[in-house]
BALOBA-1460 file (C-alpha; in Angstrom, 3 decimals):
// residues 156
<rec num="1" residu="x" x="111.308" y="127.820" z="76.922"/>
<rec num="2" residu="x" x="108.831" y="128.563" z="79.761"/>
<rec num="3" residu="x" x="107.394" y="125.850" z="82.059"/>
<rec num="4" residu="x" x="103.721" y="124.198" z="81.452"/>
<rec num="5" residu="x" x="102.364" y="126.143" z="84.552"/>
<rec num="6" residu="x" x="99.182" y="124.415" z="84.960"/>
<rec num="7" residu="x" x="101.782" y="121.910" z="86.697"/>
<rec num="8" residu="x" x="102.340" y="124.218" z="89.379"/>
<rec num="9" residu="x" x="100.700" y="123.618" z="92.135"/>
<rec num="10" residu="x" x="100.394" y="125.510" z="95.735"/>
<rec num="11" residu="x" x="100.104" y="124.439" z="99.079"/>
<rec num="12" residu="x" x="98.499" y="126.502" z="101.781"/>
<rec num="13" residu="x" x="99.189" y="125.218" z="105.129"/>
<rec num="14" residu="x" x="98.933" y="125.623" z="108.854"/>
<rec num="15" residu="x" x="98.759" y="123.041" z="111.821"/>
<rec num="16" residu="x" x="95.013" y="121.992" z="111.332"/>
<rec num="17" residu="x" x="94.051" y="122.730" z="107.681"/>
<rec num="18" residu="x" x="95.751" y="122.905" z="104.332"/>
<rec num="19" residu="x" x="94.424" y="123.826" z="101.145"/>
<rec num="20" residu="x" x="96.374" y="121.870" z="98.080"/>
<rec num="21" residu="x" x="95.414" y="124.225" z="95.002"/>
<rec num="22" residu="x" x="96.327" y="122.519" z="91.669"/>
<rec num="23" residu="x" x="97.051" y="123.946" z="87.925"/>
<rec num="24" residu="x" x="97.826" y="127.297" z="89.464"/>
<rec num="25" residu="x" x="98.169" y="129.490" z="85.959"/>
<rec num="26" residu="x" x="99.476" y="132.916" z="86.263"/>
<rec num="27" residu="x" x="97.996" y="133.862" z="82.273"/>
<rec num="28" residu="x" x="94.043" y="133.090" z="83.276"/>
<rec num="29" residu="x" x="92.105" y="133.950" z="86.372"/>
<rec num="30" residu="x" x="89.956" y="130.913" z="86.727"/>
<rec num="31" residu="x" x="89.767" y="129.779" z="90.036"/>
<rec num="32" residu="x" x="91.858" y="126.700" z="90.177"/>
<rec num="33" residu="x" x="91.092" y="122.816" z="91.688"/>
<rec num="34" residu="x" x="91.785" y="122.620" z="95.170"/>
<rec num="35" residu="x" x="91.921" y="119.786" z="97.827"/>
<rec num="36" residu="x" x="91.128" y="120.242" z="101.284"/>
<rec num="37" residu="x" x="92.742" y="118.170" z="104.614"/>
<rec num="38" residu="x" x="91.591" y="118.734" z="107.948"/>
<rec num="39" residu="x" x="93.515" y="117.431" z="111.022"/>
<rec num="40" residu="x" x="91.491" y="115.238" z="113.400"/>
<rec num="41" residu="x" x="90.035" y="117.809" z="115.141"/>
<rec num="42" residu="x" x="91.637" y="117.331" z="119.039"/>
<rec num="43" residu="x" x="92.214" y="120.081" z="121.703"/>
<rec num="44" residu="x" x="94.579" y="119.266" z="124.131"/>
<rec num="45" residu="x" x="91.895" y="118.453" z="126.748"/>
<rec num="46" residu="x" x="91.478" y="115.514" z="124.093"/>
<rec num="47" residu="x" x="94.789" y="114.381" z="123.908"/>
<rec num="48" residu="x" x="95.546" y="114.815" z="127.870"/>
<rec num="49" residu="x" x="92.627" y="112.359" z="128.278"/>
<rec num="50" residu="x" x="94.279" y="109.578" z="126.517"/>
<rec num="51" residu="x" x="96.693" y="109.224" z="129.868"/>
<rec num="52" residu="x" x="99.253" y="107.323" z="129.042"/>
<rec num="53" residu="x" x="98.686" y="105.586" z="132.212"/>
<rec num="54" residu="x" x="100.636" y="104.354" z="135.373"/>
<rec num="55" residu="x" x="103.634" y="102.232" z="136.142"/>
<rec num="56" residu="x" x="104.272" y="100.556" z="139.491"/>
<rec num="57" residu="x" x="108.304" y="100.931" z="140.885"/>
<rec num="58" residu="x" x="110.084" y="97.981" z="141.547"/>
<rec num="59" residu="x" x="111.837" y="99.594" z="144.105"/>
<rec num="60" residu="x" x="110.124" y="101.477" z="147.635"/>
<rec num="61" residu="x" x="107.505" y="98.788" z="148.118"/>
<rec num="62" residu="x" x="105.564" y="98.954" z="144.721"/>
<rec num="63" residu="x" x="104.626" y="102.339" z="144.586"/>
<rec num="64" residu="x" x="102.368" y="103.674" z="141.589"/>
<rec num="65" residu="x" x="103.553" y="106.577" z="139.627"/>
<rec num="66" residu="x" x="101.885" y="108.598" z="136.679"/>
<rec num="67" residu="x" x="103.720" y="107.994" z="133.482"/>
<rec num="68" residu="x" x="104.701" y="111.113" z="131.952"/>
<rec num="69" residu="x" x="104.304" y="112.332" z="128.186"/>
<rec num="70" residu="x" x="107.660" y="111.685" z="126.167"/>
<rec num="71" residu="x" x="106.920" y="114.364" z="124.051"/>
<rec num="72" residu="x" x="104.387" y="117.395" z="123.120"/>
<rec num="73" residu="x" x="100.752" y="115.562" z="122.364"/>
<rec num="74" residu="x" x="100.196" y="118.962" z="120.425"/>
<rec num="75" residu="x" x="103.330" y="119.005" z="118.254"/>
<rec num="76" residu="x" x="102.601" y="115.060" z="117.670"/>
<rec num="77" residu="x" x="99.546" y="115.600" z="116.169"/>
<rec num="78" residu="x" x="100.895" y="118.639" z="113.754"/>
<rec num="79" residu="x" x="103.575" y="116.561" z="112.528"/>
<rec num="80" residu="x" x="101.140" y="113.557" z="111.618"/>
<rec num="81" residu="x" x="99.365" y="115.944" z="109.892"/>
<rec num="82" residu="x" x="102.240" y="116.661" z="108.132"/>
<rec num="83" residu="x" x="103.113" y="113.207" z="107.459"/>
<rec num="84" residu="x" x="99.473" y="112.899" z="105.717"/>
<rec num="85" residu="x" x="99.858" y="116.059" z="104.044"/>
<rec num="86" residu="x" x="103.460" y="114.753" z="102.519"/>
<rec num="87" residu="x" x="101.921" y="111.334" z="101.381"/>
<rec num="88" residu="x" x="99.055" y="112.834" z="99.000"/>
<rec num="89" residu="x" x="101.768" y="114.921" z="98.044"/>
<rec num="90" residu="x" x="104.082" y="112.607" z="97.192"/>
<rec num="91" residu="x" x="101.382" y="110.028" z="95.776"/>
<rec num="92" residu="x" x="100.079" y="112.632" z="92.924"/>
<rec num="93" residu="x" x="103.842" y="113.516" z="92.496"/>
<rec num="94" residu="x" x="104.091" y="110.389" z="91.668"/>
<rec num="95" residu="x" x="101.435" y="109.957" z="89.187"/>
<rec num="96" residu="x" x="102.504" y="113.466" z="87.327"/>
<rec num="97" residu="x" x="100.134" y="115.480" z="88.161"/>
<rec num="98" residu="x" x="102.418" y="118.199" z="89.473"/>
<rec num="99" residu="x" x="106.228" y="119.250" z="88.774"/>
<rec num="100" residu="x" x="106.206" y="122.658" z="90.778"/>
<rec num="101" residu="x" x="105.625" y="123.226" z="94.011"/>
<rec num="102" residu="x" x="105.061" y="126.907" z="95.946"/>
<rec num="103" residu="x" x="104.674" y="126.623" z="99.925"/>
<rec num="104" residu="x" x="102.666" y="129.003" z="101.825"/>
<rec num="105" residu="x" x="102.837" y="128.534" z="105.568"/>
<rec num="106" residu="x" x="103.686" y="130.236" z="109.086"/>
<rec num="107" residu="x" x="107.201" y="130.319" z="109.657"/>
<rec num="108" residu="x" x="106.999" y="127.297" z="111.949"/>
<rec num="109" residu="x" x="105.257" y="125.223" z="109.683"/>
<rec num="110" residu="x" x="107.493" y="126.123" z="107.549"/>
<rec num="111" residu="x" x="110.334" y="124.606" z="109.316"/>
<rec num="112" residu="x" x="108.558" y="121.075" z="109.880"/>
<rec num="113" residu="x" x="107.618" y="120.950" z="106.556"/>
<rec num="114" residu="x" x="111.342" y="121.486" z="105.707"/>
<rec num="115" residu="x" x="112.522" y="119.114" z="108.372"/>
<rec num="116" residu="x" x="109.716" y="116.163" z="107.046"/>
<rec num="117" residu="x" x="109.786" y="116.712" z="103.214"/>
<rec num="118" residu="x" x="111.426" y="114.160" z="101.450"/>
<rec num="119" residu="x" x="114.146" y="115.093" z="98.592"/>
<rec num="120" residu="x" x="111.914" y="113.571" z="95.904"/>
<rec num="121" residu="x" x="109.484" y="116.817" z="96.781"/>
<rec num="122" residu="x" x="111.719" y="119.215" z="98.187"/>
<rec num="123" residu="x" x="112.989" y="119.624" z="94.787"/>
<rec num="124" residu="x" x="110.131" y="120.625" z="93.033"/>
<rec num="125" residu="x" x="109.604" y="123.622" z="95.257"/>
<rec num="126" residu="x" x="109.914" y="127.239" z="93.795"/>
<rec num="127" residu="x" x="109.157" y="128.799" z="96.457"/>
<rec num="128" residu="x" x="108.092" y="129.532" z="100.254"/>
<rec num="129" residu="x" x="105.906" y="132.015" z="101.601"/>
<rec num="130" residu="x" x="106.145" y="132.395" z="104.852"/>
<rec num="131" residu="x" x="101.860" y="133.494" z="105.625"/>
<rec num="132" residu="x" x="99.367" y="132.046" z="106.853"/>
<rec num="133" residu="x" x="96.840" y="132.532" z="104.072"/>
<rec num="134" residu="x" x="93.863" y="129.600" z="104.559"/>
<rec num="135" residu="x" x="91.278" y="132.539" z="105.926"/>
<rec num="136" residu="x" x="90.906" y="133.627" z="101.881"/>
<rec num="137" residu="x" x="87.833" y="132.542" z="100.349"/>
<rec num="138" residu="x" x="88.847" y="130.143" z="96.546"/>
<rec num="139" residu="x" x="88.663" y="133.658" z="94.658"/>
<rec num="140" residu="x" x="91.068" y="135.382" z="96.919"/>
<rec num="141" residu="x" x="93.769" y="132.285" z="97.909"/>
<rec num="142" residu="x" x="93.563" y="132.104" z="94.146"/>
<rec num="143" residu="x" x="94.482" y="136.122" z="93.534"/>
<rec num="144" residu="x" x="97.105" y="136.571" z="96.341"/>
<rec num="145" residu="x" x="99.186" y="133.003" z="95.788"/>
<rec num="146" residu="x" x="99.313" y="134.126" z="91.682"/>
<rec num="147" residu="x" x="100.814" y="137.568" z="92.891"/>
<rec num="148" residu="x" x="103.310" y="136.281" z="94.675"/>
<rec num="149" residu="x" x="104.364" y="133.700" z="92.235"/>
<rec num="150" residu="x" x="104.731" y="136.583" z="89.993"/>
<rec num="151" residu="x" x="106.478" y="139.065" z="92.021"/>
<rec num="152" residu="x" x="108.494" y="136.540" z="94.047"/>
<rec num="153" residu="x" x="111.714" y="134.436" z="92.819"/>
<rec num="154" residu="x" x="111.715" y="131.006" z="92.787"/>
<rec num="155" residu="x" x="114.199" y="129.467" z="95.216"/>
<rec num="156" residu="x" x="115.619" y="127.232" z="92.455"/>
């Protein structure tokens, strides 16, 4: 007995943008519901500017020093994006409105997404793509993600 497909939905992801297409359906060629997400849009000029400020040594006569960055700014903000990206995910898993999930995303978006995804999500996941395809107009994001649902395995 063959899956309800129109459950299947796709996401289409890189650091700044992801496209969430829904009722992906391999039998008609309708171009199907999709949701768009933007990450704030911040260069790193942006995020430099937010110094993190300056701390004064209690030792050699109270000297001020520049605090440095714990961590990438950059990478920060790509894995909050991620962390949005999960919760609508999660939230309309939740409510049903999806049971299969394909991934399409550069190979180290991939990898976050992996590393962030919880279990409840992860497991509804036929399949990863590892492409960047968000420069495809509906029509064409539409065309090449039903291809490779149709030529690819699913990882389950």
């Amino acid at each position: 007995m063959e899956k309800d497909v129109s459950k299947t939905w796709a996401l289409v992801i890189n650091g700044a943008r992801c496209r969430i297409l829904r009722g992906l359906s391999t039998r008609d060629h309708d171009t199907p519901a999709e949701l768009v997400l933007r990450s704030e849009a911040r260069n790193l000029r942006e995020i430099m500017s937010d110094k993190p400020g300056r701390s004064f040594q209690s030792m050699g006569g109270g000297r001020r020093s520049a605090i440095e960055y714990a961590s990438d700014p950059v990478a920060e903000d790509q894995k909050e994006f991620i962390r949005q990206v999960i919760s609508l995910l999660e939230s309309h898993r939740r409510a049903g409105d999806f049971d299969r999930l394909a991934i399409f995303a550069e190979h180290d978006m991939l990898g976050h997404l992996r590393q962030m995804m919880p279990q409840t999500l992860a497991g509804l996941v036929i399949r990863e793509v590892p492409k960047n395809l968000l420069h495809h107009s509906a029509q064409e994001l539409a065309e090449a993600i039903s291809r490779e649902l149709e030529n690819g395995s699913d990882i389950s």
